[in-house]
C-alpha positions as CSV (number, residue, x, y, z in Angstrom):
1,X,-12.6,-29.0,16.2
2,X,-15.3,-27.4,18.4
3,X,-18.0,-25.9,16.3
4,X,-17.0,-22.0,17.9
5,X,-13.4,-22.4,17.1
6,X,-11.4,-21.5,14.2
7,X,-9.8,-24.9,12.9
8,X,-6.3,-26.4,13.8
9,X,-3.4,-26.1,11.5
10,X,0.3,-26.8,12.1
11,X,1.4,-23.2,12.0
12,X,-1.1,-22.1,14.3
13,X,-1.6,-25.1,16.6
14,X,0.1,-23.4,20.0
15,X,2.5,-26.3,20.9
16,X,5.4,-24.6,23.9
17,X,2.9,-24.5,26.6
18,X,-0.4,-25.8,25.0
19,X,-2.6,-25.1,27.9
20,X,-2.5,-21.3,27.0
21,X,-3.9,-21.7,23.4
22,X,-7.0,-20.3,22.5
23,X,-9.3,-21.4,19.4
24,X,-12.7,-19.6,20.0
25,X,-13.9,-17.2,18.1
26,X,-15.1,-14.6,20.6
27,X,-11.6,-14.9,21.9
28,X,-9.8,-14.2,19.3
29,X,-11.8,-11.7,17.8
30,X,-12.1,-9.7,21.1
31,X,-7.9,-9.2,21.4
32,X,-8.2,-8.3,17.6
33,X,-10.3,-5.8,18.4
34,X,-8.5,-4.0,21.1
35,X,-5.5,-4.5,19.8
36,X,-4.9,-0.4,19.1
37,X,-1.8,-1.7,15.9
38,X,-1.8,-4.9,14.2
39,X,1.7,-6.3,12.8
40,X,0.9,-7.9,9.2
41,X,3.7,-10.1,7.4
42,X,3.5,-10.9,3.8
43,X,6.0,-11.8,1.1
44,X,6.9,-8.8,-1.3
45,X,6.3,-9.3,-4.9
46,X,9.5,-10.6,-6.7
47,X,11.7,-7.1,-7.5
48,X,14.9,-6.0,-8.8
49,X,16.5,-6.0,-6.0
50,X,16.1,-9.0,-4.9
51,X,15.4,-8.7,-0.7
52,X,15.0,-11.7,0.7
53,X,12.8,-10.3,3.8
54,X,9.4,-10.9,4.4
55,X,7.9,-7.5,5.0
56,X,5.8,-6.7,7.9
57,X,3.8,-3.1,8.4
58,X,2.0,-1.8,11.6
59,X,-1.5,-1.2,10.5
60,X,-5.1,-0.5,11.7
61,X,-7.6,-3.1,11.3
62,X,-10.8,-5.1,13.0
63,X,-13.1,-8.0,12.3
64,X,-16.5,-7.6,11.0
65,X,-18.9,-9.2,8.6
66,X,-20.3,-7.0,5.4
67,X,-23.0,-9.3,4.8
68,X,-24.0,-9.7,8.6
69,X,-23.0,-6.3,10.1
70,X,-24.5,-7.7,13.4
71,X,-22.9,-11.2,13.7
72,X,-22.2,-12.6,16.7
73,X,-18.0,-12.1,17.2
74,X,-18.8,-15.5,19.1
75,X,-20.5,-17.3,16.4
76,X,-18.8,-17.9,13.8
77,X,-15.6,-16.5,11.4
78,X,-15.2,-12.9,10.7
79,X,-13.4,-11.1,8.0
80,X,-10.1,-8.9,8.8
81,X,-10.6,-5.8,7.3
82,X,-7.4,-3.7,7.1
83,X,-6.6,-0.2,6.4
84,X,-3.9,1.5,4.8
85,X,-2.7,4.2,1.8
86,X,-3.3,3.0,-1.7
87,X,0.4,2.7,-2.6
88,X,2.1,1.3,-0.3
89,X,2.9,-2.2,-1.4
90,X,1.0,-4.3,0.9
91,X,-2.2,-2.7,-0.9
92,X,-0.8,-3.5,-4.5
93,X,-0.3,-6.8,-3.5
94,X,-3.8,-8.1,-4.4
95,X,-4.3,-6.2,-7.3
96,X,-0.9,-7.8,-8.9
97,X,-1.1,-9.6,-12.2
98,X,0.3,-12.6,-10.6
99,X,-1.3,-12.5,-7.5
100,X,-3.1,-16.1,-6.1
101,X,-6.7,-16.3,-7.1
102,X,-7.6,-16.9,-3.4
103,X,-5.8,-13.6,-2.6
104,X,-2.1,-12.6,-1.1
105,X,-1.2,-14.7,2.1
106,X,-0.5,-12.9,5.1
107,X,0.0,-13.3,8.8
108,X,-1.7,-10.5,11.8
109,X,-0.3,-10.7,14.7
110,X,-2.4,-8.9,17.8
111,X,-0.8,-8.7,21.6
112,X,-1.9,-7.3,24.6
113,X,0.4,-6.4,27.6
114,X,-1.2,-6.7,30.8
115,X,1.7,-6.8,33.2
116,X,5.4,-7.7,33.8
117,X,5.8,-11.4,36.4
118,X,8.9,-11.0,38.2
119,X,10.1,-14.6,39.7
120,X,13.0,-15.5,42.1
121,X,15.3,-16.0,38.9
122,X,15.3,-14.0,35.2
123,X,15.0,-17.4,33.3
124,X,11.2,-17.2,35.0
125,X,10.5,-14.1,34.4
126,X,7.3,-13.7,32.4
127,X,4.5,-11.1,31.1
128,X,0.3,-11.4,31.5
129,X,-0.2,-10.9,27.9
130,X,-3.4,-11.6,25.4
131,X,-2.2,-12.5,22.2
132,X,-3.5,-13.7,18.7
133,X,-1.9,-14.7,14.8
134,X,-4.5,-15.2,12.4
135,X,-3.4,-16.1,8.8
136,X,-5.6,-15.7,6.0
137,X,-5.8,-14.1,2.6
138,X,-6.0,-10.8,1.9
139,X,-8.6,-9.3,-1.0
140,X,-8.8,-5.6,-2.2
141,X,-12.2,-4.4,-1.4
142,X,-13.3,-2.7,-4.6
143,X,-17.4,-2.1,-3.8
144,X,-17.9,0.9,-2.7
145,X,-20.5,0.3,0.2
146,X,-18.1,-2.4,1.7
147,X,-15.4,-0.2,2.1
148,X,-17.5,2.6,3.5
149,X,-18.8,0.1,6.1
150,X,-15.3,-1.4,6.5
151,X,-14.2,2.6,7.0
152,X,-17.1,3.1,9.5
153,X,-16.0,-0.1,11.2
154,X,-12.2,0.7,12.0
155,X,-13.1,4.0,12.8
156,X,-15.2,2.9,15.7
157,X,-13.7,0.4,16.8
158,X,-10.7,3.0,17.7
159,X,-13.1,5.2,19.2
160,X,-16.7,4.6,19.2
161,X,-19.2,6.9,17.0
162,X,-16.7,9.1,15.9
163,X,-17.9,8.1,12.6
164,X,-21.0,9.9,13.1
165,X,-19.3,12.9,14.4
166,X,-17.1,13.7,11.9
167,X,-17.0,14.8,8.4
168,X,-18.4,12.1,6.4
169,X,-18.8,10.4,3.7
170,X,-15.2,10.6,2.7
171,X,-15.0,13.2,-0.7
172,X,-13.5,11.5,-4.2
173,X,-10.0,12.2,-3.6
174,X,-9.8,10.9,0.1
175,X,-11.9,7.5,-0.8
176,X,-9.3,7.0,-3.6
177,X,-6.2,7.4,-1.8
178,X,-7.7,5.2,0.7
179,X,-7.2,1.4,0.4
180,X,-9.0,-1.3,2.7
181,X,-7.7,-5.3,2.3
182,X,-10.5,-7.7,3.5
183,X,-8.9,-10.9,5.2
184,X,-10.7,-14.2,4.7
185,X,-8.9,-16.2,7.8
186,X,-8.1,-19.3,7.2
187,X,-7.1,-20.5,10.8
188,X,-6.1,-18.4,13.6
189,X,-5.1,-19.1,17.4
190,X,-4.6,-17.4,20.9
191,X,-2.2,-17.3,23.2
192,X,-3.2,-16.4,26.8
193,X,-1.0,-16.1,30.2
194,X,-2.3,-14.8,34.1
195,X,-1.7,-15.0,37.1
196,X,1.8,-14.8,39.2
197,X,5.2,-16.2,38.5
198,X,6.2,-20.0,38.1
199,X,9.1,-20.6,40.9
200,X,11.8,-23.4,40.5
201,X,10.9,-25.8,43.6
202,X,14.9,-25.5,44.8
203,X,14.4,-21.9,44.5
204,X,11.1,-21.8,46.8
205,X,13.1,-23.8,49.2
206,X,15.7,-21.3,49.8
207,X,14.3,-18.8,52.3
208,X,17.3,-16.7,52.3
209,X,16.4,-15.9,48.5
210,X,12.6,-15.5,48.9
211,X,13.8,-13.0,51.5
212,X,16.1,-10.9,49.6
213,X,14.0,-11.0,46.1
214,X,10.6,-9.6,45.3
215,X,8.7,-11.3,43.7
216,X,5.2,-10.7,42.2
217,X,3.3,-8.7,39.0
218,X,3.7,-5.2,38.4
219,X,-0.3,-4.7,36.2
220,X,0.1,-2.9,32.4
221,X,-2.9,-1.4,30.5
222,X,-2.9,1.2,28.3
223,X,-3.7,4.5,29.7
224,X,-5.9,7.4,27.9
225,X,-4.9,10.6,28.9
226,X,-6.6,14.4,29.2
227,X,-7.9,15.0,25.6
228,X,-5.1,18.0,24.3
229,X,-7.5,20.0,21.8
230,X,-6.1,20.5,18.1
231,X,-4.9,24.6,17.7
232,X,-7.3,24.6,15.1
233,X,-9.9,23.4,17.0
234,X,-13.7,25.5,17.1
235,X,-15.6,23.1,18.9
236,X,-15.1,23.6,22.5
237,X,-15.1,21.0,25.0
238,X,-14.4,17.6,24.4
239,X,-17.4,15.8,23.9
240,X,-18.9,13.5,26.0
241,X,-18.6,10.4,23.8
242,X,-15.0,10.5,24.1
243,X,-14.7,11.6,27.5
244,X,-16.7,8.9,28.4
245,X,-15.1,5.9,26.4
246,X,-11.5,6.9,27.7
247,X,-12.9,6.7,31.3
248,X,-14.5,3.4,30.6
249,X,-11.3,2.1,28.7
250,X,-9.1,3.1,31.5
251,X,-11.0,1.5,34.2
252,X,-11.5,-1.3,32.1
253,X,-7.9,-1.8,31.8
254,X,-6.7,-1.1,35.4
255,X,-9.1,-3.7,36.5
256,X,-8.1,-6.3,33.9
257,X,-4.6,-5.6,34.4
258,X,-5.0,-6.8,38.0
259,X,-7.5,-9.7,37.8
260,X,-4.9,-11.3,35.5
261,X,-2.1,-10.8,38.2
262,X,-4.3,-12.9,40.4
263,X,-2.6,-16.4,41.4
264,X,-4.9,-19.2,40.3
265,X,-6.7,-20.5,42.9
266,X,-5.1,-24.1,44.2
């Protein structure tokens, strides 16, 4: 294992098409990051009822360090800090009488869609994607000053320093209805694919085909539209700050969207 990658394990060692797997940390932390949902999978605690589904909840979440707010994402490991309502049953989890002293086991899953590959035939047919599962175990975070920094951190990393320009710090009720899980990742890997489609060789030789099928990537990024102010809203024009970010995230993804439809060079 490289010093700047999270280690190997079987479940997240990439194995169908090894050459796309990431194990870096900046990597990995970086599609975390702009991943706007996280999926997380856990077991349930034992119930009544019996389900035998693992349960899996759409959540908001990003790495970051408590202890060293200003670590290097290429460094070293980060924590997982996720955010969601105190009850729902993902946030019990931890607290539970039985619960594993090292914390309750989950799996994130982060993906990133950056275009649709359209080949000659639908069994090569692809997407450009950026994509990450991390597994690790998830702790309640009971000091207050961790989960007003882990707060801040999700916060900003949806939109940067709106934080600062809201209403802060969160009153009594709000910071107790609030719950935030810190994930200590255990291993975690990427899974990365650009460029154009991947042709069967009979297929390239049949010129008939390559004439009657197009072939190529149609780009994908998420686009930020025209702020739509709130009917409640006092505060006139959008601010800067976010006018500025959306610009800067929408050109950022238009331009990543095609570099990654790029064929590789020969």
């Amino acid at each position: 294992m490289a010093s700047n990658e999270y280690p190997k394990a079987p479940l997240s060692t990439v194995k169908r098409l090894n050459n796309r797997g990431v194990y870096d940390y900046k990597t990995i932390h970086n599609i975390i990051n702009a991943t706007s949902v996280l999926h997380v999978a856990f077991n349930p605690a034992p119930s009544s009822e019996a389900d035998p589904f693992p349960a899996i909840l759409p959540m908001l979440g990003c790495t970051g360090s408590f202890n060293s707010p200003n670590a290097d994402p290429a460094a070293g490991p980060l924590d997982l800090y996720l955010h969601g309502y105190v009850s729902s049953r993902l946030m019990k989890q931890p607290n539970a009488p039985d619960a594993a002293a090292e914390g309750t086991p989950v799996t994130v899953a982060a993906t990133l869609m950056d275009g649709l590959v359209l080949a000659l035939t639908p069994n090569h047919h692809s997407c450009n994607y950026r994509s990450v599962v991390a597994f690790g175990y998830a702790e309640a975070v009971t000091d207050e000053a961790e989960k007003l920094y882990a707060m801040e951190l999700i916060t900003d990393n949806m939109l940067p320093a709106r934080w600062a320009n809201s209403r802060i710090p969160p009153n009594r009720a709000e910071m107790q209805s609030t719950s935030v899980l810190r994930v200590r990742v255990a291993h975690a890997s990427a899974k990365v694919r650009a460029g154009g489609p991947g042709e069967d060789r009979g297929d390239l030789k049949d010129e008939e085909l390559r004439k009657r099928v197009w072939t190529g990537v149609v780009p994908s990024w998420t686009q930020w539209g025209d702020p739509t102010p709130a009917r409640e809203n006092r505060a006139g024009e959008v601010p800067e700050y976010v006018e500025q970010w959306r610009n800067v995230q929408n050109r950022d993804g238009r331009v990543g969207a095609y570099e990654a439809a790029k064929e590789a060079e020969e």
